[in-house]
N, C-alpha and C positions, 0 to 999 in steps of 0.2 A: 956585253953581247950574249953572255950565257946566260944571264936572267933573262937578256929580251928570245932566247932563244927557248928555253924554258916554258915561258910566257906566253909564246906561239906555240908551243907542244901543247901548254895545258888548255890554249883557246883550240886546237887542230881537235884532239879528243875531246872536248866537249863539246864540237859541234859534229866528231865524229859519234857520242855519245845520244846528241840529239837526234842527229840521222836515224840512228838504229830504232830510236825509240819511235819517230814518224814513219819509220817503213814498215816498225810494229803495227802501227795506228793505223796504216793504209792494209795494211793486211788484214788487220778485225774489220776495216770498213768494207773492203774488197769480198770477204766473208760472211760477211752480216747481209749484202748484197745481194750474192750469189743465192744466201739462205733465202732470202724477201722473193728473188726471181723464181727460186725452185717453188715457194710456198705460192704464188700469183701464178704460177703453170698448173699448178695441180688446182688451182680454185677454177680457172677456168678451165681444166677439163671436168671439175665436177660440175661447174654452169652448164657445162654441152651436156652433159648426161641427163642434167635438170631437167633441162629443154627438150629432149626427146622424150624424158617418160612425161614430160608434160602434155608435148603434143602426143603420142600415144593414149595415155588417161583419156584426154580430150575427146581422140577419137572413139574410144571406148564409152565416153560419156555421150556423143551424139548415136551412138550404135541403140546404148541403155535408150535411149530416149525413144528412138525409132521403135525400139522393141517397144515399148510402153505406150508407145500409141497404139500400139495394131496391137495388143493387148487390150487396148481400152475399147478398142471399134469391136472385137472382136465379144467380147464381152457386152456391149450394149446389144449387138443383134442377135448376140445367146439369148440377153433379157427378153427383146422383142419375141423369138421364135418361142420361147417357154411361156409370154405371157397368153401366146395368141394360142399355142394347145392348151393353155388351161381354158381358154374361152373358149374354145372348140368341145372341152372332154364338157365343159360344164353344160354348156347348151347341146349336146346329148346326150349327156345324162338327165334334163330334162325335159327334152323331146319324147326321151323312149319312158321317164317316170309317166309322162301324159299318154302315150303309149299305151303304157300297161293298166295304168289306172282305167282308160276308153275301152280296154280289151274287158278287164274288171267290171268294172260297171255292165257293160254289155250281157257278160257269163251272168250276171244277177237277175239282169231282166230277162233272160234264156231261165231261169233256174226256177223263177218269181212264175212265169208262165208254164213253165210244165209243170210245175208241181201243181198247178189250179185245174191242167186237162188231166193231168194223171189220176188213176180210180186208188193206187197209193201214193197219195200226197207225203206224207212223214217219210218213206222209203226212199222217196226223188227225192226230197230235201235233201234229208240224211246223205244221199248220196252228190248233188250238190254242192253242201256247206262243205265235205271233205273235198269235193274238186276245186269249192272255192279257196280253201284254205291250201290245197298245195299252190294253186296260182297266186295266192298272195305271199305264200312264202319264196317262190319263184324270185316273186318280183322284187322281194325285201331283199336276198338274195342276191340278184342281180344291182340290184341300190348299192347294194354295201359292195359290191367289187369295184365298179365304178368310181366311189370314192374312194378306194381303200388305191385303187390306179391314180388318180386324180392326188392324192398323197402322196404316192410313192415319187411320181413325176415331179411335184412341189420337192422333196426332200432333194431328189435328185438335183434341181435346181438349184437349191440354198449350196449344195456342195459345190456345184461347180462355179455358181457366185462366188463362194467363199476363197476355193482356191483362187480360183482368177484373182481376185480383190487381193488375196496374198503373194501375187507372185504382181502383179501392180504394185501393191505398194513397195515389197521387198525391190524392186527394179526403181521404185522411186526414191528409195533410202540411198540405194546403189549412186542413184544419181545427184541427189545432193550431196551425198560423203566427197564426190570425185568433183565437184565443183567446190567443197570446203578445201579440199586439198593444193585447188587452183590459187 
Protein backbone atom coordinates (compact mmCIF):
# COMPACT_ATOMS: atom_id res chain seq x y z
CA UNK A 1 0.00 0.00 0.00
CA UNK A 2 2.81 2.34 0.48
CA UNK A 3 4.33 1.87 -2.90
CA UNK A 4 0.63 2.20 -4.41
CA UNK A 5 0.56 5.20 -2.05
CA UNK A 6 3.87 6.62 -3.18
CA UNK A 7 2.87 5.83 -6.62
CA UNK A 8 -0.14 8.24 -6.34
CA UNK A 9 2.04 10.94 -4.82
CA UNK A 10 4.45 10.78 -7.54
CA UNK A 11 1.30 10.64 -10.32
CA UNK A 12 -0.70 13.56 -7.80
CA UNK A 13 2.82 15.98 -8.35
CA UNK A 14 3.20 15.20 -11.71
CA UNK A 15 0.11 16.24 -12.84
CA UNK A 16 0.46 18.79 -10.21
CA UNK A 17 3.65 19.65 -12.04
CA UNK A 18 1.87 19.54 -15.32
CA UNK A 19 -0.73 21.90 -14.06
CA UNK A 20 1.66 24.60 -13.24
CA UNK A 21 3.43 24.33 -16.36
CA UNK A 22 -0.12 24.80 -18.60
CA UNK A 23 -1.25 27.71 -16.28
CA UNK A 24 2.31 28.89 -17.31
CA UNK A 25 1.28 28.35 -21.00
CA UNK A 26 -2.10 29.95 -20.46
CA UNK A 27 -0.53 32.83 -19.02
CA UNK A 28 2.26 33.55 -21.99
CA UNK A 29 -0.89 32.80 -24.24
CA UNK A 30 -3.19 35.16 -22.19
CA UNK A 31 -0.21 37.75 -22.62
CA UNK A 32 0.87 37.26 -26.05
CA UNK A 33 -3.06 38.22 -26.40
CA UNK A 34 -3.36 41.00 -24.52
CA UNK A 35 0.07 42.25 -26.46
CA UNK A 36 -1.75 41.32 -30.20
CA UNK A 37 -5.12 43.31 -28.67
CA UNK A 38 -3.05 46.28 -27.51
CA UNK A 39 -0.89 46.20 -30.88
CA UNK A 40 -4.54 45.89 -33.13
CA UNK A 41 -6.04 49.10 -30.79
CA UNK A 42 -3.24 51.17 -31.61
CA UNK A 43 -3.30 50.09 -35.60
CA UNK A 44 -6.65 51.09 -35.63
CA UNK A 45 -6.45 54.27 -34.10
CA UNK A 46 -3.57 54.96 -36.33
CA UNK A 47 -6.06 53.78 -39.40
CA UNK A 48 -8.52 56.66 -37.92
CA UNK A 49 -5.83 59.26 -38.04
CA UNK A 50 -5.07 57.82 -41.61
CA UNK A 51 -8.36 58.42 -42.64
CA UNK A 52 -8.86 62.01 -41.55
CA UNK A 53 -5.58 63.49 -42.83
CA UNK A 54 -6.60 61.55 -45.75
CA UNK A 55 -9.90 63.09 -46.05
CA UNK A 56 -8.40 66.50 -45.14
CA UNK A 57 -5.35 66.31 -47.84
CA UNK A 58 -8.17 65.52 -50.14
CA UNK A 59 -10.06 68.33 -49.33
CA UNK A 60 -7.10 70.32 -49.52
CA UNK A 61 -6.47 68.85 -52.82
CA UNK A 62 -9.93 69.76 -54.31
CA UNK A 63 -9.31 73.45 -52.77
CA UNK A 64 -5.59 73.30 -54.92
CA UNK A 65 -7.56 72.42 -57.80
CA UNK A 66 -10.22 75.15 -57.38
CA UNK A 67 -7.57 77.55 -57.00
CA UNK A 68 -5.77 76.40 -60.14
CA UNK A 69 -8.57 76.79 -62.16
CA UNK A 70 -9.47 80.39 -61.42
CA UNK A 71 -5.71 80.83 -61.78
CA UNK A 72 -5.93 79.55 -65.17
CA UNK A 73 -9.30 81.66 -66.27
CA UNK A 74 -7.68 84.33 -64.62
CA UNK A 75 -4.59 84.12 -66.58
CA UNK A 76 -6.04 83.55 -70.01
CA UNK A 77 -8.17 86.85 -69.86
CA UNK A 78 -4.92 88.62 -68.54
CA UNK A 79 -3.62 87.04 -72.09
CA UNK A 80 -6.65 88.27 -73.97
CA UNK A 81 -6.64 92.02 -72.26
CA UNK A 82 -2.57 92.37 -72.83
CA UNK A 83 -3.01 90.92 -76.36
CA UNK A 84 -5.90 93.45 -77.23
CA UNK A 85 -3.68 96.80 -75.72
CA UNK A 86 -0.99 95.62 -77.80
CA UNK A 87 -3.41 95.78 -80.77
CA UNK A 88 -4.70 98.98 -79.63
CA UNK A 89 -1.08 100.62 -78.65
CA UNK A 90 0.06 99.24 -82.15
CA UNK A 91 -2.73 100.58 -84.41
CA UNK A 92 -1.89 103.87 -82.90
CA UNK A 93 0.95 103.99 -83.07
CA UNK A 94 0.40 103.69 -86.60
CA UNK A 95 -2.47 105.83 -87.07
CA UNK A 96 -0.58 108.89 -85.54
CA UNK A 97 3.13 107.45 -87.68
CA UNK A 98 0.55 108.26 -90.74
CA UNK A 99 -0.41 111.31 -88.88
CA UNK A 100 2.65 112.76 -88.68
CA UNK A 101 4.01 111.62 -91.84
CA UNK A 102 0.48 113.54 -93.61
CA UNK A 103 1.29 116.57 -91.17
CA UNK A 104 5.13 115.98 -92.90
CA UNK A 105 4.43 115.78 -96.05
CA UNK A 106 2.02 118.68 -95.99
CA UNK A 107 4.89 121.36 -94.03
CA UNK A 108 7.02 120.31 -97.47
CA UNK A 109 4.65 121.30 -99.88
CA UNK A 110 4.02 124.67 -97.41
CA UNK A 111 7.83 125.05 -97.39
CA UNK A 112 8.41 123.86 -101.49
CA UNK A 113 5.76 126.84 -102.13
CA UNK A 114 6.90 129.56 -100.19
CA UNK A 115 10.26 129.41 -100.89
CA UNK A 116 9.28 129.75 -104.94
CA UNK A 117 6.99 133.31 -103.85
CA UNK A 118 9.49 134.32 -101.53
CA UNK A 119 12.17 137.08 -103.09
CA UNK A 120 14.70 135.08 -100.39
CA UNK A 121 14.18 131.67 -101.48
CA UNK A 122 17.59 129.99 -99.67
CA UNK A 123 16.54 132.02 -96.25
CA UNK A 124 12.76 130.36 -96.19
CA UNK A 125 14.36 127.18 -97.13
CA UNK A 126 16.98 127.53 -94.71
CA UNK A 127 14.45 128.25 -92.36
CA UNK A 128 12.19 125.42 -93.53
CA UNK A 129 14.60 122.53 -93.67
CA UNK A 130 15.27 123.57 -89.68
CA UNK A 131 11.39 123.47 -89.11
CA UNK A 132 11.33 120.55 -91.05
CA UNK A 133 13.90 118.67 -89.21
CA UNK A 134 12.69 119.52 -85.71
CA UNK A 135 9.15 117.99 -86.83
CA UNK A 136 10.71 115.18 -87.96
CA UNK A 137 12.70 114.72 -84.93
CA UNK A 138 9.40 115.25 -83.19
CA UNK A 139 8.07 112.60 -84.73
CA UNK A 140 11.07 110.06 -84.47
CA UNK A 141 10.76 111.07 -81.03
CA UNK A 142 7.30 110.45 -80.51
CA UNK A 143 7.93 106.84 -82.54
CA UNK A 144 10.31 105.68 -80.31
CA UNK A 145 8.20 106.42 -76.90
CA UNK A 146 5.44 104.63 -78.18
CA UNK A 147 7.38 101.52 -78.73
CA UNK A 148 9.55 101.87 -76.03
CA UNK A 149 5.53 101.86 -74.02
CA UNK A 150 4.47 99.11 -76.31
CA UNK A 151 7.79 97.29 -74.69
CA UNK A 152 7.60 98.15 -71.57
CA UNK A 153 3.76 96.88 -71.58
CA UNK A 154 5.01 93.50 -73.42
CA UNK A 155 7.79 93.02 -70.58
CA UNK A 156 5.18 93.78 -68.09
CA UNK A 157 3.12 90.98 -69.64
CA UNK A 158 5.89 88.16 -69.89
CA UNK A 159 6.18 88.85 -65.86
CA UNK A 160 2.88 88.37 -64.98
CA UNK A 161 2.58 85.43 -67.48
CA UNK A 162 5.37 84.11 -65.95
CA UNK A 163 4.49 84.31 -62.47
CA UNK A 164 0.98 83.31 -63.06
CA UNK A 165 2.38 80.14 -64.96
CA UNK A 166 4.51 79.57 -61.66
CA UNK A 167 2.17 79.73 -59.25
CA UNK A 168 -0.19 77.29 -61.88
CA UNK A 169 2.19 74.95 -62.14
CA UNK A 170 3.59 75.14 -58.43
CA UNK A 171 -0.38 74.58 -57.30
CA UNK A 172 -0.23 71.87 -59.99
CA UNK A 173 2.84 70.00 -58.44
CA UNK A 174 0.84 70.64 -55.04
CA UNK A 175 -1.75 68.65 -56.58
CA UNK A 176 -0.33 65.74 -57.95
CA UNK A 177 2.16 65.23 -54.76
CA UNK A 178 -1.32 65.13 -52.61
CA UNK A 179 -2.96 62.72 -54.95
CA UNK A 180 0.52 60.55 -55.04
CA UNK A 181 0.07 60.49 -51.38
CA UNK A 182 -3.60 59.22 -51.86
Amino acid sequence: MKADKKGHQKEVHEIKSELRAEKDSVAVVVYNLETIIHYLRLQLKDAAECKARSRALESSLNFNRVQAQMLEKQLSKMEDALHKQKEEAQETLERYQASQEDQLEGKTRKVAVAAALKKKPEQQFERQCIKWQEDKSSLLQATENLRKTLQDKEQEWKKTKSSTRFQLEDLWSQITKQEEKK
